[in-house]
C-alpha positions in Angstrom: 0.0 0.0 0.0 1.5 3.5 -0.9 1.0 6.7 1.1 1.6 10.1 0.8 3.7 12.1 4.0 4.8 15.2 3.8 8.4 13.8 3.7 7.9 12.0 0.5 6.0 9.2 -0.8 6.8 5.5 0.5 5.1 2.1 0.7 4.0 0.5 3.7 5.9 -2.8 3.5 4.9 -4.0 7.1 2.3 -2.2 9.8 2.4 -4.2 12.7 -0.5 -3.8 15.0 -1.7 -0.8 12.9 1.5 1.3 14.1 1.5 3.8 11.2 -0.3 6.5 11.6 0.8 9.6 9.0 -0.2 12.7 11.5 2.5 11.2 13.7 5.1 10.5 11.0 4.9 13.7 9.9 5.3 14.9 13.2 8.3 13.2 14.4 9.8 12.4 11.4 13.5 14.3 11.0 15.4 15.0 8.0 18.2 12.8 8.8 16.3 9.8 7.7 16.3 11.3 4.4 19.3 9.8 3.2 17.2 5.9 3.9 15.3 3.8 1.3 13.8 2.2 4.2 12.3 3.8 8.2 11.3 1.2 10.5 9.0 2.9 13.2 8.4 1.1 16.4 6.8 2.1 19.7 9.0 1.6 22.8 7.9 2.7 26.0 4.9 4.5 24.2 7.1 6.4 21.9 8.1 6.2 17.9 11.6 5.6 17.7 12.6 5.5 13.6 15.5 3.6 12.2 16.8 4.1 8.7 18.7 1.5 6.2 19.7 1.7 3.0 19.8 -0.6 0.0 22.7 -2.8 1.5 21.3 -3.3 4.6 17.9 -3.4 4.7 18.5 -7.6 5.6 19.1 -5.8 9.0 15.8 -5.1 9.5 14.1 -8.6 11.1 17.4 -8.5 13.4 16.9 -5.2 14.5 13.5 -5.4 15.6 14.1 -8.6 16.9 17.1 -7.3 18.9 16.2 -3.6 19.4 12.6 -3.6 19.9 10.4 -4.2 22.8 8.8 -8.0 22.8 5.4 -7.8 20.3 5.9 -4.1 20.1 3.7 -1.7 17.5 5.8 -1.3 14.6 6.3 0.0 10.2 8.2 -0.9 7.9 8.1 2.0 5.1 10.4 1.9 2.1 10.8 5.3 0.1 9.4 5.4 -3.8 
């Protein structure tokens, strides 16, 4: 599924527990993560933390949330189009 942010246009690859919510990305999203094909959003300790990868490491991804992430956690998976 695409959506529209006001940070560009991505795909929703994975909304776990209905985390993605596009008020909120907008909100707390920061220019930094520009430079990533791919923001993983997760809710730890009721806040959105983001994570970008790129290209080469987006295989990262299952281990960082696995690793990273509180247990069964809210989380996105958006990649930029």
């Amino acid at each position: 599924m695409m959506v529209e942010t006001k940070h560009g246009n991505f795909e929703i690859i994975k909304d776990y527990k209905e985390a993605f919510e596009v008020e909120v990305f907008n909100e707390k999203y920061i220019d930094f993560l520009d430079k990533y094909t791919f923001i993983v959003g997760d809710y730890s300790a009721d806040m959105l933390r983001f994570k970008g990868f790129t290209e080469s490491n987006y295989q990262e991804i299952p281990d960082y949330l696995m690793e990273s992430c509180t247990p069964n956690a809210p989380y996105f998976v958006l990649k930029r189009k």
